[in-house]
N, C-alpha and C positions, 0 to 999 in steps of 0.2 A: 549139290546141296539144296535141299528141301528150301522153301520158303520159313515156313513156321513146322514140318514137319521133321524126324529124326532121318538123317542121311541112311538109306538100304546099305553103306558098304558100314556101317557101327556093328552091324548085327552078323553072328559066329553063323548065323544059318539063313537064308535067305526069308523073310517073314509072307504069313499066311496076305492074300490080297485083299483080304478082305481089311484089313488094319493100314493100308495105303489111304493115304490123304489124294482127291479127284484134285484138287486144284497143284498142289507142290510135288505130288508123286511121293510124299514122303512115309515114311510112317507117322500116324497119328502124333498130334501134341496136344495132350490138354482135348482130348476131341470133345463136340460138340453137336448135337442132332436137331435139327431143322425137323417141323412141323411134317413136310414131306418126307422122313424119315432118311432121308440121307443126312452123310456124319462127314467132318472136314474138323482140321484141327482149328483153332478155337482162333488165331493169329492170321490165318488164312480166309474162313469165311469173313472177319472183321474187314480186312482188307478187299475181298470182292465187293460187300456188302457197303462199301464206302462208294464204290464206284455205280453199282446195277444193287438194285433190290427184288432179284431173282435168284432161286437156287442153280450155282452152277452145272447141274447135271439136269434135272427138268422144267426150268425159268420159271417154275411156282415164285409166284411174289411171297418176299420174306418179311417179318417183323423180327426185329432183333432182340423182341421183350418175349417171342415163343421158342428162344434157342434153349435147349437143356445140355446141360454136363452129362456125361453116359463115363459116370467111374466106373463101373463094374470094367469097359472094357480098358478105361485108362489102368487099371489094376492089372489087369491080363497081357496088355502091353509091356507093365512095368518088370514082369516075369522072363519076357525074352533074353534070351543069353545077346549079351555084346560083348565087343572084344573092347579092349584098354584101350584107353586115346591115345596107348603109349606103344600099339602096336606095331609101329614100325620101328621104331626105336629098338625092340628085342624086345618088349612084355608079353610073355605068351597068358596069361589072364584073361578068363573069362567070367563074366558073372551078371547076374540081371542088372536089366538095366535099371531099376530103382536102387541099384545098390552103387551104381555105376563111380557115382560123386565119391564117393566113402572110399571105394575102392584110388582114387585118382588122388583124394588127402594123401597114402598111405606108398603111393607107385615109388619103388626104386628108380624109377626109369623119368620121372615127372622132372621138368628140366627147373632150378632153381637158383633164385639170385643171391648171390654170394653176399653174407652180412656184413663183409667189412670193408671199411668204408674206403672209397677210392675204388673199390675194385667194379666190375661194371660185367663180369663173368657170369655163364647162366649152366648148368652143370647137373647133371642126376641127381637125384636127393641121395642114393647110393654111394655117391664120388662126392658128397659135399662134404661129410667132415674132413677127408682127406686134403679136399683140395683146400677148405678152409685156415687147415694147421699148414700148410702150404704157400697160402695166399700172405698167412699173419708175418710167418717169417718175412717174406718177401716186401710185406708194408710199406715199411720205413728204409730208405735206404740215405746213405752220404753220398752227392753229389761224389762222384768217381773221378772227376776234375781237381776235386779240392777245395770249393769256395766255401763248403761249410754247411750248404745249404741240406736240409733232412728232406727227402722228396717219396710220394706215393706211388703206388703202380701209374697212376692217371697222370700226374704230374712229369713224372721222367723222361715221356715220350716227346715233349715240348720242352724241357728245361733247355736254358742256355746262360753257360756257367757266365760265360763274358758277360752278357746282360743282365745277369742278376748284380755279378761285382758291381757293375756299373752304376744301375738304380740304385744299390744302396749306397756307395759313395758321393750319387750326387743326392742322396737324402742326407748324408752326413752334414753334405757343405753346407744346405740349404739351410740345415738347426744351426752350423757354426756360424753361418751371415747372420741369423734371426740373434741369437746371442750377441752376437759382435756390435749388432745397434743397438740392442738394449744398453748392454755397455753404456758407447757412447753415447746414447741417452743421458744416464746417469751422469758421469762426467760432465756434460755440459750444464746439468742441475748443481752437483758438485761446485766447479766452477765460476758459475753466476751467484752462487750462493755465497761463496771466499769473496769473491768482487764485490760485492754488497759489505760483507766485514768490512774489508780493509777500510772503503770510503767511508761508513760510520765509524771506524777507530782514526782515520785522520781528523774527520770533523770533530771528536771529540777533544784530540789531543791540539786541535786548534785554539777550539773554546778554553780550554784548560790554560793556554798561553796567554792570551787577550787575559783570562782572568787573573793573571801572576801577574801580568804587566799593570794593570789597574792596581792591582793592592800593593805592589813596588812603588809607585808616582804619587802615592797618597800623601800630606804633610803629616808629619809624629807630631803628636801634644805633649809637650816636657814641664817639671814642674816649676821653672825659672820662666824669663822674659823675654823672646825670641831676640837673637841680634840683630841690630839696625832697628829698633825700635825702643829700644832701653832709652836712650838720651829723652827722647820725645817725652817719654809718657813720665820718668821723673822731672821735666822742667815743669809739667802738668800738675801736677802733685803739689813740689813747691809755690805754684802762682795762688794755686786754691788755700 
């Protein structure tokens, strides 16, 4: 394979020599004409020309600002028959090589990656809606074990039922331990919060007793002369 030039085995007929790139042996790319009238593709003199600032066929010193494009013969090249990139595949396909891309979008034969997702298969553009409608059944499938799990092409070849059960059993515990503290979180708020009641309703119903006992022990005012002081206070009366 050429440097910067088109590989001689592309081409249905072996090409004229004069269309050969001096540095890559290739067919021309993009070619380009040096001051000295020698042509090299345009990838290739760049890269000589980094190294020596001579022409590689008669070491005339170059200026890279005297290179000219020669389309006329990039045109005449682009008319050569090449075969399909897909020739060994089975494309018996021929056509210029300026047409070459166009023809390559369009190749039955042009290998393609399967659009659905998981799948990682690469397949003729011919064989892809088949293998497509193919692939989609095959998608999704139920763990064959039984644990439930839906798995992909990609995925299936690595499942392991035991270990899936597993992980998520021990995700289950993990939520039911995180619950179970919270829980008991609460409860102990709960709790301390009853504990707090009850000693503000004893101190209440303390206070509430002291204050019964006080208004019990108090003397009553009656509208007579208390007894044990009657005699006194009439001998009082009569003296005055």
């Amino acid at each position: 394979m050429g440097i910067g030039g088109y590989d001689l085995n592309l081409f249905a007929s072996p090409p004229d020599c004069n269309f050969l790139c001096s540095v890559c042996h290739g067919v021309l790319k993009r070619p380009v004409r040096l001051p000295c009238s020698h042509i090299f593709c345009k990838k290739c003199i760049l890269q000589w020309l980094a190294r020596q600032k001579t022409c590689p066929c008669c070491r005339k010193e170059v200026k890279r600002k005297k290179m000219v494009h020669v389309n006329k013969l990039r045109k005449t090249i682009g008319r050569l028959e090449v075969k399909c990139k897909n020739a060994e595949a089975g494309c018996l396909v021929t056509c210029p090589l300026a047409h070459r891309k166009g023809h390559q979008d369009s190749c039955p034969f042009e290998l393609m990656a399967c659009p659905n997702e998981g799948c990682t298969a690469q397949v003729p553009r011919g064989d892809l809606a088949e293998h497509q409608q193919h692939c989609q059944q095959d998608a999704q499938q139920c763990c064959p074990l039984g644990c439930g799990a839906t798995l992909g092409p990609a995925e299936r070849a690595g499942h392991n039922c035991y270990r899936e059960l597993r992980d998520a059993w021990s995700e289950r515990q993990e939520r039911s331990r995180t619950l179970l503290l919270c829980l008991l979180r609460r409860v102990r708020r709960v709790h301390r919060a009853t504990s707090l009641v009850r000693r503000q309703l004893a101190q209440l119903g303390n206070f509430l007793e002291e204050d019964e006992a006080l208004l019990g022990g108090a003397p009553q005012e009656v509208g007579g002369v208390p007894e044990g002081s009657t005699r006194a206070e009439l001998a009082k009366v009569e003296i005055e």
